[in-house]
N, CA and C atoms as an extended XYZ file, in Angstrom:
432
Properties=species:S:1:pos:R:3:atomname:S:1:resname:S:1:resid:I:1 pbc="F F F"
N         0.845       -1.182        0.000 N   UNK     1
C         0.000        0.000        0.000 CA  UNK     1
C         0.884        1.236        0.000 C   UNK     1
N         0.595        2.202       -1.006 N   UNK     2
C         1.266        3.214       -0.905 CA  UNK     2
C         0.549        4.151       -0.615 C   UNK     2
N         0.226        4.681        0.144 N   UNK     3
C        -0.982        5.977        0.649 CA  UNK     3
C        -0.227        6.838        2.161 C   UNK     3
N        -1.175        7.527        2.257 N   UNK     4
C        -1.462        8.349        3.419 CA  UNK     4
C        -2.485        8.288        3.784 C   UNK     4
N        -2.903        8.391        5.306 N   UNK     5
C        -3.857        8.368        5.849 CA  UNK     5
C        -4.408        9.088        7.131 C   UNK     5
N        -5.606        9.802        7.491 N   UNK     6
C        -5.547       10.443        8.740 CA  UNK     6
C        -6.515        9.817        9.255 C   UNK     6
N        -6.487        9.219       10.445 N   UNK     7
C        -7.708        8.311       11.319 CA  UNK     7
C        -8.137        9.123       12.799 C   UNK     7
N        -8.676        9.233       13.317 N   UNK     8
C        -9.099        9.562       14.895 CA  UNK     8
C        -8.956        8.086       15.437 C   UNK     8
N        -8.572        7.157       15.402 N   UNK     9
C        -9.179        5.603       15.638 CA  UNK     9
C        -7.285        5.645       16.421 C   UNK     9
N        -7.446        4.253       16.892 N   UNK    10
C        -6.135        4.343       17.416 CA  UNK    10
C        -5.285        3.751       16.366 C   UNK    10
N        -3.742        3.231       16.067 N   UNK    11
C        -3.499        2.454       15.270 CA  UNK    11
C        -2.779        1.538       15.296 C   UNK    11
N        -3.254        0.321       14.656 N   UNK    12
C        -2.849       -1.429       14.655 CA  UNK    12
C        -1.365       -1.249       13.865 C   UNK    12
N        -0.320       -1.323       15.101 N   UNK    13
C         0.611       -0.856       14.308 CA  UNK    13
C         1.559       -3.103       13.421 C   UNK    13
N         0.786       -3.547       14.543 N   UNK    14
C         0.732       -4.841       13.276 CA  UNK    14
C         0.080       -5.085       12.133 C   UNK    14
N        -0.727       -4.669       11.916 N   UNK    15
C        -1.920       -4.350       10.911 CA  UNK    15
C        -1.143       -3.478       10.020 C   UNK    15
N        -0.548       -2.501       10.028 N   UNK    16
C         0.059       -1.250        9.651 CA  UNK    16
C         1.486       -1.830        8.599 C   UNK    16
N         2.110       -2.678        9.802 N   UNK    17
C         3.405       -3.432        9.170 CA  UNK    17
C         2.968       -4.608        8.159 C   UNK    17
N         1.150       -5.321        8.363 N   UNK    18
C         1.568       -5.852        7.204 CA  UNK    18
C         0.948       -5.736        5.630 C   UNK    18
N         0.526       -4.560        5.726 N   UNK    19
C         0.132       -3.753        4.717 CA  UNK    19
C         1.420       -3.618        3.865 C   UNK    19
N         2.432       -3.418        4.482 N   UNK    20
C         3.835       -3.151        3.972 CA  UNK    20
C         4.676       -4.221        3.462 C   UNK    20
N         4.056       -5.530        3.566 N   UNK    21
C         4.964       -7.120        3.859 CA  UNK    21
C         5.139       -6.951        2.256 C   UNK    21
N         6.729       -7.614        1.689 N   UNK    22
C         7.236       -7.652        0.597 CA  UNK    22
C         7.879       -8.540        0.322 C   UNK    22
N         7.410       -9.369       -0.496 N   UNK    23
C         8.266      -10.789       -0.681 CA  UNK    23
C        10.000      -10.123       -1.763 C   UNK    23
N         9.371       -8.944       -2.031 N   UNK    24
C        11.359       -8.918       -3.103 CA  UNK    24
C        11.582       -7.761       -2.270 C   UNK    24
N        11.353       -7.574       -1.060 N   UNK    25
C        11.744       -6.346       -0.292 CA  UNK    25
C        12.613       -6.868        0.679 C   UNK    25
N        14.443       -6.626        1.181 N   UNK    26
C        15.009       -7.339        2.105 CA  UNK    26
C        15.368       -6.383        3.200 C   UNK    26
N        14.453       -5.319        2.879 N   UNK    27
C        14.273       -4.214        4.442 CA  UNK    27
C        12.716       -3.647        4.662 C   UNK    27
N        12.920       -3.588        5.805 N   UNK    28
C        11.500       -2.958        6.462 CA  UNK    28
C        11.967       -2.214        7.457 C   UNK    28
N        11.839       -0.365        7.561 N   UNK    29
C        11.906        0.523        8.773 CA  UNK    29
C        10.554        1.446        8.806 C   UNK    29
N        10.322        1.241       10.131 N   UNK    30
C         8.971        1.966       10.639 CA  UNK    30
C         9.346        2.696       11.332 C   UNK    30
N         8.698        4.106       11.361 N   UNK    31
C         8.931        5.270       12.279 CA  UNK    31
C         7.646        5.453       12.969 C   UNK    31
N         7.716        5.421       14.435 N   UNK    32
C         6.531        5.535       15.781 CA  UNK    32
C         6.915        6.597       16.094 C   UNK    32
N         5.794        8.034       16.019 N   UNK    33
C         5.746        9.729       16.799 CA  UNK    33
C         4.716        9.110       18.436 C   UNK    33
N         5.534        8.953       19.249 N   UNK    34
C         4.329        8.825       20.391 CA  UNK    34
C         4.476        9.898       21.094 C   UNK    34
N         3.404       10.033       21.645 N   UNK    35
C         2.556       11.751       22.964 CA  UNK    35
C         3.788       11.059       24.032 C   UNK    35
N         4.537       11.861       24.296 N   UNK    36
C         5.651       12.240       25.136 CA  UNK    36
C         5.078       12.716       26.652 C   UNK    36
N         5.817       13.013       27.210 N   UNK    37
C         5.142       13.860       29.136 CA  UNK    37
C         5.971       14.747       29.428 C   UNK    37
N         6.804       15.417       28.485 N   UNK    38
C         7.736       16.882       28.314 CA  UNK    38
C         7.914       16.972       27.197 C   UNK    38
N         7.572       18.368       27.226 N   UNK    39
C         7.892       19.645       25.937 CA  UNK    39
C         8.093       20.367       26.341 C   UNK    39
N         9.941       21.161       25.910 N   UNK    40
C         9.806       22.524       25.259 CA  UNK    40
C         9.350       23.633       27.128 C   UNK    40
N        10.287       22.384       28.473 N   UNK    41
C        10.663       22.649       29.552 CA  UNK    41
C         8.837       22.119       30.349 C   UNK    41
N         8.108       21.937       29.465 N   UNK    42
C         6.735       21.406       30.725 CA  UNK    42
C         6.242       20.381       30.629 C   UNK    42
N         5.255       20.120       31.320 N   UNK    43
C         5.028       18.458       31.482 CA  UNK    43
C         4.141       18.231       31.027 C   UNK    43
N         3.949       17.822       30.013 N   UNK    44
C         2.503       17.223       29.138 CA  UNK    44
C         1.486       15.906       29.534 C   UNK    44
N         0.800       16.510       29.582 N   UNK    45
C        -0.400       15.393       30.000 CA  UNK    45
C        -0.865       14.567       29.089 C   UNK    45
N        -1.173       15.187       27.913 N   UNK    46
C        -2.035       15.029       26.551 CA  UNK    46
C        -1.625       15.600       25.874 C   UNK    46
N        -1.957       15.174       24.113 N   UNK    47
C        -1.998       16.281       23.459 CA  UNK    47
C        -3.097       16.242       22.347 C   UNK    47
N        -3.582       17.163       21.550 N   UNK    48
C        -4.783       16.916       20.599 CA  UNK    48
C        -4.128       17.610       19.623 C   UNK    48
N        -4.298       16.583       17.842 N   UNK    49
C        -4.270       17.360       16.863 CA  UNK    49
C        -5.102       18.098       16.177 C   UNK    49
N        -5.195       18.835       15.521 N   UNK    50
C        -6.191       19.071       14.405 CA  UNK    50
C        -6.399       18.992       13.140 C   UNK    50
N        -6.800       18.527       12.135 N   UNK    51
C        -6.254       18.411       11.009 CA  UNK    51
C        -7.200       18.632        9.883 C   UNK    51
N        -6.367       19.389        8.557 N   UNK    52
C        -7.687       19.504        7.914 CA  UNK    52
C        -7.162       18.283        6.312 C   UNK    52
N        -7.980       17.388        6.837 N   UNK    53
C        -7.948       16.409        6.179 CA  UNK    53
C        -7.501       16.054        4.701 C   UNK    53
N        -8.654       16.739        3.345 N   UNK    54
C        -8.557       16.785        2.621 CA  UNK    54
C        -7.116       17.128        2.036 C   UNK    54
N        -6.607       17.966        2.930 N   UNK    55
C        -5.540       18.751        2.081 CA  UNK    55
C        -3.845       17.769        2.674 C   UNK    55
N        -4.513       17.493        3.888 N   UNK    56
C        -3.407       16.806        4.438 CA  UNK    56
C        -2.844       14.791        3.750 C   UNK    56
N        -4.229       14.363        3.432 N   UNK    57
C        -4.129       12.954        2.829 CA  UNK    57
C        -3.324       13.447        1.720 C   UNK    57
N        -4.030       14.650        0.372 N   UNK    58
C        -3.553       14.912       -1.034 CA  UNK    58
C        -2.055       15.233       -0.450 C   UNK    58
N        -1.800       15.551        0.105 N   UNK    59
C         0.003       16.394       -0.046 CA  UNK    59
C         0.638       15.254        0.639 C   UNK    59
N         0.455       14.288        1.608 N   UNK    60
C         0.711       13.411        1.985 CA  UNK    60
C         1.199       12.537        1.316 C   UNK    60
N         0.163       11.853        0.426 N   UNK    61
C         0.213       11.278       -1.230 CA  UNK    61
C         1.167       11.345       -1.590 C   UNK    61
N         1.140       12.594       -2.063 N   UNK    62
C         2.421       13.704       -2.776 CA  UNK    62
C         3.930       13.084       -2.105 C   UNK    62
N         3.983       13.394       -0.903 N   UNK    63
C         5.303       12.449       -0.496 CA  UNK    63
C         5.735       11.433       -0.415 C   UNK    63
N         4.298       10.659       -0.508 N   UNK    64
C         4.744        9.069       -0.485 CA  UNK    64
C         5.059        8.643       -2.107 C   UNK    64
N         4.973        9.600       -3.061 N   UNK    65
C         5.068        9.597       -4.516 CA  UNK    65
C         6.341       10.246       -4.518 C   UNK    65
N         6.726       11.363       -4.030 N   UNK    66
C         8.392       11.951       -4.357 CA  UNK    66
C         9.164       10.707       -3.311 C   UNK    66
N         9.099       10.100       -2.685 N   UNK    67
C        10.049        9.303       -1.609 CA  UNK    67
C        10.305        8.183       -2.700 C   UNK    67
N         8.957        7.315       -3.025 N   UNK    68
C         9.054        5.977       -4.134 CA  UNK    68
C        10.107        6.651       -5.014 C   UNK    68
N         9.844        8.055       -5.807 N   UNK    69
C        10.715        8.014       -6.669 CA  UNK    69
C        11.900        8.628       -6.658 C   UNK    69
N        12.182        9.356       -5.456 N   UNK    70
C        13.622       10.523       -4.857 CA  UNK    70
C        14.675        8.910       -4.960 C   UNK    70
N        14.395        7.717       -3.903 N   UNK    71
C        14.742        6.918       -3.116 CA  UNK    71
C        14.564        4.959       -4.181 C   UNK    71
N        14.009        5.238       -4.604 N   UNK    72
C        13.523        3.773       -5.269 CA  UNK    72
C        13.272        2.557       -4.440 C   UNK    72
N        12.210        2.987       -3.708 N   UNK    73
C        11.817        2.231       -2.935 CA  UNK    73
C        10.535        1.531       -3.234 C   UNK    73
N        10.246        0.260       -3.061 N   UNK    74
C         8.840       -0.542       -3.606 CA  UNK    74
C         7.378        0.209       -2.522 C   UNK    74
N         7.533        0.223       -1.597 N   UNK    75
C         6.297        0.209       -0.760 CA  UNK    75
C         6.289        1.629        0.309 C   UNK    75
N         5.727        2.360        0.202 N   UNK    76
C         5.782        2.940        1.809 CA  UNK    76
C         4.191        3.648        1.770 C   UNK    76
N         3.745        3.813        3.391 N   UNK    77
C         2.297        4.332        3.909 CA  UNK    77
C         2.667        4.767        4.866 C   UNK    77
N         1.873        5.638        5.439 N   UNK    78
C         1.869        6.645        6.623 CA  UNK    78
C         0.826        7.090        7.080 C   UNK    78
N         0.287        7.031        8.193 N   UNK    79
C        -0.797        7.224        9.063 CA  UNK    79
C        -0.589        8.235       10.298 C   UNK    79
N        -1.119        9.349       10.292 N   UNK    80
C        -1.519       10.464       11.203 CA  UNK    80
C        -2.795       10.785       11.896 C   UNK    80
N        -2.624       10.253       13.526 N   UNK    81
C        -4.037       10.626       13.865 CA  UNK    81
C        -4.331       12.148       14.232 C   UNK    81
N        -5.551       12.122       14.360 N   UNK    82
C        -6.059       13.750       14.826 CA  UNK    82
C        -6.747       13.146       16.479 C   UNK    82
N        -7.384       14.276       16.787 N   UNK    83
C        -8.201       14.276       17.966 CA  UNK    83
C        -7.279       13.951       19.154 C   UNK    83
N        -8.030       13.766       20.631 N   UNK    84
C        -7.230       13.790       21.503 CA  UNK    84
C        -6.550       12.631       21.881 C   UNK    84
N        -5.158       12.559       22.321 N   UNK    85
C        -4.588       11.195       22.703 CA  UNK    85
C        -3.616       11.652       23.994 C   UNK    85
N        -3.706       10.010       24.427 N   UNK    86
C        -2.994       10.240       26.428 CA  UNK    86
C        -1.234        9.892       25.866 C   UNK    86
N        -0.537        9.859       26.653 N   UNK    87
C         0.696        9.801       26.803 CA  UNK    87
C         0.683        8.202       26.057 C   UNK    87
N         2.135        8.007       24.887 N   UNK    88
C         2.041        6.923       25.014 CA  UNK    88
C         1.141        6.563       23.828 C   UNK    88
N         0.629        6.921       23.431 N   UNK    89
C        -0.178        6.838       21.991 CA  UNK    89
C         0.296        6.963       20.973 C   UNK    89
N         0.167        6.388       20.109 N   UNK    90
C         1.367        6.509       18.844 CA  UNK    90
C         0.395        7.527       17.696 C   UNK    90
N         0.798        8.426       17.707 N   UNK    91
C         0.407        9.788       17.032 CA  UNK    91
C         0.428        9.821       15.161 C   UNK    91
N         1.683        8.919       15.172 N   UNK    92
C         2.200        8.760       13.668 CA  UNK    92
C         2.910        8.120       13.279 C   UNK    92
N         2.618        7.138       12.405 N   UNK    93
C         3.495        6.044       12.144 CA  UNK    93
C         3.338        5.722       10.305 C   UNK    93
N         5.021        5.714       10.044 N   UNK    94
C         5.719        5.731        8.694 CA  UNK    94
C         6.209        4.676        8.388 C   UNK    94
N         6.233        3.404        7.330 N   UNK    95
C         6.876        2.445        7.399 CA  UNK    95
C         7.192        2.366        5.653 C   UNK    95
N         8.459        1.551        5.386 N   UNK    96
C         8.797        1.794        4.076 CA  UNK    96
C         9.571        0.155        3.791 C   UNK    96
N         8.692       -0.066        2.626 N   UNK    97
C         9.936       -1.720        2.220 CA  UNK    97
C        10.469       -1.374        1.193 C   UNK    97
N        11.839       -1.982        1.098 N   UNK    98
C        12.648       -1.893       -0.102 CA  UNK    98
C        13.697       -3.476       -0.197 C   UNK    98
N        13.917       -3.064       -1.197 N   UNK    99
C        14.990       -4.531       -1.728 CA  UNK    99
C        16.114       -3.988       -1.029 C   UNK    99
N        16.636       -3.008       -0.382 N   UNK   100
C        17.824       -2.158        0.049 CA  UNK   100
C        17.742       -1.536        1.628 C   UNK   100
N        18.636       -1.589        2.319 N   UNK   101
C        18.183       -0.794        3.773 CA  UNK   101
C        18.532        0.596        3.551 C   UNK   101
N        19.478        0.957        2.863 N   UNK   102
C        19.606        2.328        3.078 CA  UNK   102
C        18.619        3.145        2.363 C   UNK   102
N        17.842        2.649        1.464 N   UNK   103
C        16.839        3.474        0.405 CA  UNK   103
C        15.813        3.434        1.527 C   UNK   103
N        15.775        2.173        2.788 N   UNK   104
C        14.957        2.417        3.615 CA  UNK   104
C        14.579        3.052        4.289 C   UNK   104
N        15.584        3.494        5.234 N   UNK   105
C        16.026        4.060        5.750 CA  UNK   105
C        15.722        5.705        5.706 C   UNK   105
N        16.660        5.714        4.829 N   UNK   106
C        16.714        7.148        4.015 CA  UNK   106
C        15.121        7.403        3.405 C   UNK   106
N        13.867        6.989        2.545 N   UNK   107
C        12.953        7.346        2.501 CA  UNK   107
C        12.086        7.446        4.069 C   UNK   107
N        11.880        6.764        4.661 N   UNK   108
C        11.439        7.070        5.816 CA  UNK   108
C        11.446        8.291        6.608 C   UNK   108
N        13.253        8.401        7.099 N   UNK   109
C        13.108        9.684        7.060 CA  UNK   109
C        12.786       10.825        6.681 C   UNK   109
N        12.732       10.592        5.247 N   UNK   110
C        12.541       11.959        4.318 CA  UNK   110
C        10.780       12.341        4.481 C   UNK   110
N        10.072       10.586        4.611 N   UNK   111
C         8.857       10.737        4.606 CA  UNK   111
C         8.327       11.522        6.047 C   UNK   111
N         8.680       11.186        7.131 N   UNK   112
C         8.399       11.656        8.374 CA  UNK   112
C         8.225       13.337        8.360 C   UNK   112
N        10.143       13.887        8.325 N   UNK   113
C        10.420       14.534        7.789 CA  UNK   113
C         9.275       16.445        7.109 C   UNK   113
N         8.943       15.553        5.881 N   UNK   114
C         8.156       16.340        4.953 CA  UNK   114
C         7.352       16.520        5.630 C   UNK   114
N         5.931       15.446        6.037 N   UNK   115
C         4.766       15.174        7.003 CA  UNK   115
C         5.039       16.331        7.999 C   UNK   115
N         6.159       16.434        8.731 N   UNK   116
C         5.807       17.544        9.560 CA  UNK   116
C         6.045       18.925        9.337 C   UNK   116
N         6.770       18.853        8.314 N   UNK   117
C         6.557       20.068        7.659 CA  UNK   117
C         5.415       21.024        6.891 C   UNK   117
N         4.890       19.867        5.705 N   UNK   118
C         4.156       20.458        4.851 CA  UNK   118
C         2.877       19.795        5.091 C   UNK   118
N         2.396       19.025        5.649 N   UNK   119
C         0.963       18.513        6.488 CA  UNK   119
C         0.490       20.009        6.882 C   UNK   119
N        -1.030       20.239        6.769 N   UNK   120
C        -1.959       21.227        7.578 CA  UNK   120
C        -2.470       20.266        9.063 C   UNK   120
N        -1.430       20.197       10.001 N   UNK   121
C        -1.697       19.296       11.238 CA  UNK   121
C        -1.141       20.213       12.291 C   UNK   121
N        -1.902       20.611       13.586 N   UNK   122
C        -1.889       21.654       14.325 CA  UNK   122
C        -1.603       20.875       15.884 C   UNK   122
N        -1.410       20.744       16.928 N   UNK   123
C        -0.668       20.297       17.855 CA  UNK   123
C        -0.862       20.996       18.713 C   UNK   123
N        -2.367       20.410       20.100 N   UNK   124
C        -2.175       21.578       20.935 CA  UNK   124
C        -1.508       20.800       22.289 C   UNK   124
N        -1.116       20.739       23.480 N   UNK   125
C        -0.625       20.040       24.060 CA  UNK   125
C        -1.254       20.345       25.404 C   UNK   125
N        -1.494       19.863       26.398 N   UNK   126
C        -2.118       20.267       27.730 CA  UNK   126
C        -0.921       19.866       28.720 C   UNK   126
N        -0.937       21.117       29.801 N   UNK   127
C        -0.166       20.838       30.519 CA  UNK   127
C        -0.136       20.907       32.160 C   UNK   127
N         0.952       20.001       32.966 N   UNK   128
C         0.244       19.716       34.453 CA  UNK   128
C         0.083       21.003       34.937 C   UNK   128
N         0.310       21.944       34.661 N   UNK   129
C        -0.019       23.370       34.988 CA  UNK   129
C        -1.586       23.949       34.917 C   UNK   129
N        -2.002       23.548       34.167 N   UNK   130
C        -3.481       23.603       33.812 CA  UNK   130
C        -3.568       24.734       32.170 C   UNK   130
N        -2.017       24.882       32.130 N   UNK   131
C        -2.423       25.753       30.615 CA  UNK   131
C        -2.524       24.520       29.296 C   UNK   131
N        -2.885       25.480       28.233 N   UNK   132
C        -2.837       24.569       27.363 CA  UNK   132
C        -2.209       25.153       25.861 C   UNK   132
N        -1.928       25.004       24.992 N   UNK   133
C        -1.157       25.712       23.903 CA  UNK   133
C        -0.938       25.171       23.038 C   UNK   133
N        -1.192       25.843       22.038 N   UNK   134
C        -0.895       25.094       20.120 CA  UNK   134
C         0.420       25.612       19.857 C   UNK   134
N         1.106       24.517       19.311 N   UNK   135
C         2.877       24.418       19.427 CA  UNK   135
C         2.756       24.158       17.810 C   UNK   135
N         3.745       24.769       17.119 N   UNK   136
C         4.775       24.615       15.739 CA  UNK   136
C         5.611       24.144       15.533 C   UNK   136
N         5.029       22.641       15.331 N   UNK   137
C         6.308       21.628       14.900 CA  UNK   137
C         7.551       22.047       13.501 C   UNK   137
N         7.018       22.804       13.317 N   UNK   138
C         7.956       23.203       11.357 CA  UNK   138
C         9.252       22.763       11.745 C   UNK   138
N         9.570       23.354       12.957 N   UNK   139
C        11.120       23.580       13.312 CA  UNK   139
C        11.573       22.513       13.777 C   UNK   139
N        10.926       21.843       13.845 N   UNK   140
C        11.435       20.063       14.207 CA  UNK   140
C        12.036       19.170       12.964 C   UNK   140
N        11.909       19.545       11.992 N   UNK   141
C        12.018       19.086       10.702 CA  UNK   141
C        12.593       19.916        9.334 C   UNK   141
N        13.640       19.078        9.003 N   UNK   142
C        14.364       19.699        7.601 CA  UNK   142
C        13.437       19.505        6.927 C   UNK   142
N        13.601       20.848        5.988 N   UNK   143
C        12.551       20.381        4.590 CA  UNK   143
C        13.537       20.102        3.340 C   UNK   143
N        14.344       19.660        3.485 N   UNK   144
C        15.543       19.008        2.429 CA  UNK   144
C        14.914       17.667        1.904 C   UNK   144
């Protein structure tokens, strides 16, 4: 499966890996974003995304189409949830097969990467303080 995807649902990250299974593929790397309990000096409880869908699956696409062909890699999908999740929740998960580890490797990253860059996905985070705040991932990520 080569897609993108945005779910509210939680995700089967076995289910996920074998969407990806490749009989002429002799690598498989998956990238797991899980809700952390510090950010950026405070202590996170939760965090909720927002996302505006339409635009985020199409450009999504878009990367899982420049990675296949930047990288020459057979397979890769990526799944981003929205809505609220507890610590420990796997937020986003990237997985890529290839006949090669380093094309693996190397697309994965690039795929992650992009996703947090050029995704319309918003990030608010709650904290043991009782504030709460929408944070800008851009700067977490090369756009190379």
């Amino acid at each position: 499966m080569n897609a993108f995807q945005i779910t509210s649902g939680a995700i089967d990250l076995e289910a996920f890996r074998r969407q990806l299974l490749d009989r002429s593929c002799g690598a498989y790397v998956q990238f797991d974003g899980w809700v952390r309990d510090y950010n950026e000096g405070q202590q996170v409880l939760r965090l909720e995304y927002e996302v505006y869908q339409p635009m985020a699956v199409k450009e999504g696409n878009r990367i899982i189409e420049e990675a296949i062909e930047r990288f020459g890699i057979s397979n890769a999908h990526g799944v981003h949830r929205s809505g609220l999740m507890e610590l420990s929740d796997v937020a986003v998960v990237v997985g890529v097969s290839s006949p090669h580890r380093a094309a693996a490797f190397d697309a994965c990253r690039y795929i992650i990467d992009q996703v947090k860059a050029r995704l319309p996905i918003w990030k608010k985070e709650y904290y043991a303080n009782g504030n709460a705040e929408w944070v800008n991932c851009r700067h977490c990520a090369p756009t190379n």
